[in-house]
SEKOLKE-331761 format. One line per 2 residues: number of its first residue (from 0); for each residue x negated, y negated, z negated of N, C-alpha, C. Coordinates in nm, 4 decimals. Atoms other than C-alpha are relative to their C-alpha. Layout:
BEGIN
NUM	X,Y,Z,X,Y,Z,X,Y,Z  ...
END
This chain:
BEGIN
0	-0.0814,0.1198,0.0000,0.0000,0.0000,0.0000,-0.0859,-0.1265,0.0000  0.1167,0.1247,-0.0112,-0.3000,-0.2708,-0.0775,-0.0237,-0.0082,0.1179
2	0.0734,0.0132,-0.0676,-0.4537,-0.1922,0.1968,0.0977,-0.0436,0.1552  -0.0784,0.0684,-0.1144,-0.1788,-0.2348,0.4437,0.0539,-0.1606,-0.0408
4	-0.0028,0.1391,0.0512,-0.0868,-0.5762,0.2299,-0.1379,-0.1136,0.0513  0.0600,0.1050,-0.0045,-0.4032,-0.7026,0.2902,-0.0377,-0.0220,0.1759
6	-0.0847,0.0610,-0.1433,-0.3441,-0.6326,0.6924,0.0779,-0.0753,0.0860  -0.1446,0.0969,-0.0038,-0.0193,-0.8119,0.6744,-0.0524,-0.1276,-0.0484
8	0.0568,0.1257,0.0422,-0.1814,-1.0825,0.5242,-0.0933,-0.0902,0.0772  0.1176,0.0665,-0.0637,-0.4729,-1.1368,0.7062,0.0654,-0.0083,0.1931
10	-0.0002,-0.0220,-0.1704,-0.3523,-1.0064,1.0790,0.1738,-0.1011,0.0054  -0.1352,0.0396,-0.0451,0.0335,-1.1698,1.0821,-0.0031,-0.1557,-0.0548
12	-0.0080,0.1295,0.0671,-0.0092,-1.4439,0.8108,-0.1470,-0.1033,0.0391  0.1060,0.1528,-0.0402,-0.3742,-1.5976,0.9258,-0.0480,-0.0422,-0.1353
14	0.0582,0.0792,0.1017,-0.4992,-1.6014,0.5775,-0.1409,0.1011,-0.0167  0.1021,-0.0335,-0.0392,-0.8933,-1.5713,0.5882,0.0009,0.0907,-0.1179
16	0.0270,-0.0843,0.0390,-1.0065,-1.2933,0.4365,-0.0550,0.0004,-0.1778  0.0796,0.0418,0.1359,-1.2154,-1.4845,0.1313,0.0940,-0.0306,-0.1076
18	-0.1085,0.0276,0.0542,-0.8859,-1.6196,0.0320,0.0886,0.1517,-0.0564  -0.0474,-0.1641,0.1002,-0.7571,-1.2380,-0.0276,-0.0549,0.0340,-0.1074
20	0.1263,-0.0297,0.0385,-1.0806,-1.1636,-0.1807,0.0538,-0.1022,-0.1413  -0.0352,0.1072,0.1235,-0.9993,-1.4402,-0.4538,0.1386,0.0654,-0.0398
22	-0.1056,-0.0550,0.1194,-0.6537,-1.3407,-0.5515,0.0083,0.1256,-0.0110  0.0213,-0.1184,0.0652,-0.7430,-0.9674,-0.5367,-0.0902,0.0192,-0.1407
24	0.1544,0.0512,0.1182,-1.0370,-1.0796,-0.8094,0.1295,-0.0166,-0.0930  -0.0493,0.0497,0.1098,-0.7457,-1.2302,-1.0057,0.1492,0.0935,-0.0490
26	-0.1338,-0.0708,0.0738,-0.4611,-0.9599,-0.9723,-0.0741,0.1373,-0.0602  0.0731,-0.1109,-0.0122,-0.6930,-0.6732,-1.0198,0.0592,0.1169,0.0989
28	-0.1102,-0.0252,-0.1047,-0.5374,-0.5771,-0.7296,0.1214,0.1072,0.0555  -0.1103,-0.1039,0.0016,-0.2239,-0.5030,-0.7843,0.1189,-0.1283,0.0796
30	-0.0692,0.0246,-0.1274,0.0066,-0.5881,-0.4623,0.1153,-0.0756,-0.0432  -0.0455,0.1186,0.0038,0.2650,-0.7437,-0.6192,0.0051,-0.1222,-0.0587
32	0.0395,0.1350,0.0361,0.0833,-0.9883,-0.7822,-0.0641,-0.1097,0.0968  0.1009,0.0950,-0.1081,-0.1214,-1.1250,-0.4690,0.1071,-0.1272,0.0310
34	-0.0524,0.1041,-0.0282,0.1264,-1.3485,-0.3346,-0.0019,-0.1288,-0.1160  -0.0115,0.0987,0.1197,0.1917,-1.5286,-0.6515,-0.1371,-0.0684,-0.0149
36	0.1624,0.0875,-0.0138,-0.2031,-1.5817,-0.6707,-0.0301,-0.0801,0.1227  0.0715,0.1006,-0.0571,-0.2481,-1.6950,-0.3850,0.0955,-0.1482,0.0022
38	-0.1164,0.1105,-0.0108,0.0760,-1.9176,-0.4278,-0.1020,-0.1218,-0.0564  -0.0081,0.0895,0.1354,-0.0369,-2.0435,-0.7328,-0.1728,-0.0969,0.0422
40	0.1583,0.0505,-0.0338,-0.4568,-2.1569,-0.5820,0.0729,-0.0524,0.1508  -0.0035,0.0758,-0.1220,-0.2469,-2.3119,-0.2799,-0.0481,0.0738,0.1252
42	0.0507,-0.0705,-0.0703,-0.3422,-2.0914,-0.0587,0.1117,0.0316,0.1202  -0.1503,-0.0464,-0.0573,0.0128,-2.0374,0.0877,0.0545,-0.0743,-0.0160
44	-0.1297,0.0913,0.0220,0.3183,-2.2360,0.1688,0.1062,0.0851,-0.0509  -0.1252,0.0038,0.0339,0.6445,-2.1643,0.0215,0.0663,0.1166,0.1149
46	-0.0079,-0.1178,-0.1074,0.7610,-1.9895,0.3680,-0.1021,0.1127,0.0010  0.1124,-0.1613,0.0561,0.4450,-1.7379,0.3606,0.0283,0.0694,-0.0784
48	-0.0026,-0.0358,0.0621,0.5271,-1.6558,0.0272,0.1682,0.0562,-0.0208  -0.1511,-0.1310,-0.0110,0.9037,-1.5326,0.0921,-0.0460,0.0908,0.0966
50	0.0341,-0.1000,-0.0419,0.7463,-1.3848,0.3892,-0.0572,0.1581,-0.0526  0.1038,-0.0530,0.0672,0.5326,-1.2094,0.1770,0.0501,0.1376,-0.0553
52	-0.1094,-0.0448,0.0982,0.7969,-1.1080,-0.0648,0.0969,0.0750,0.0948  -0.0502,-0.0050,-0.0883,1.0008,-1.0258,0.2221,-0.0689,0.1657,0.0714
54	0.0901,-0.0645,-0.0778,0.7296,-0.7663,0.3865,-0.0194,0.1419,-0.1616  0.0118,-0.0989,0.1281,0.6628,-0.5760,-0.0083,0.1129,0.0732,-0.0336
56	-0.1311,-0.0315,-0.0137,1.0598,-0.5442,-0.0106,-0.0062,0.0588,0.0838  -0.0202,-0.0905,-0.1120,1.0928,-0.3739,0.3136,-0.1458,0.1196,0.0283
58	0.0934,-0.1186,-0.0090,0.7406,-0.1645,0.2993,0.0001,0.1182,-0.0935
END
């Protein structure tokens, strides 16, 4: 499941890789905390982050 999250993230959403790398560091990476991290360091808009939510719901 991470590992396809951080696919979806990087290949659909366009968020660089270093930026994963940081909120995996801070969820100890657990999938449905990432969004929220990266919410929360700005990293993501508002839309991304239902996407997000949106993509964990349906996988």
């Amino acid at each position: 499941m991470l590992e396809k999250l951080i696919v979806f993230l990087q290949d659909e959403l366009e968020i660089p890789a270093d930026q994963v790398s940081l909120a995996l560091r801070h969820t100890q990476a657990i999938p449905a905390q990432v969004p929220m991290e990266l919410w929360k360091y700005g990293l993501i808009n508002i839309a991304q982050l239902e996407k997000i939510f949106d993509w964990l719901e349906y996988s």
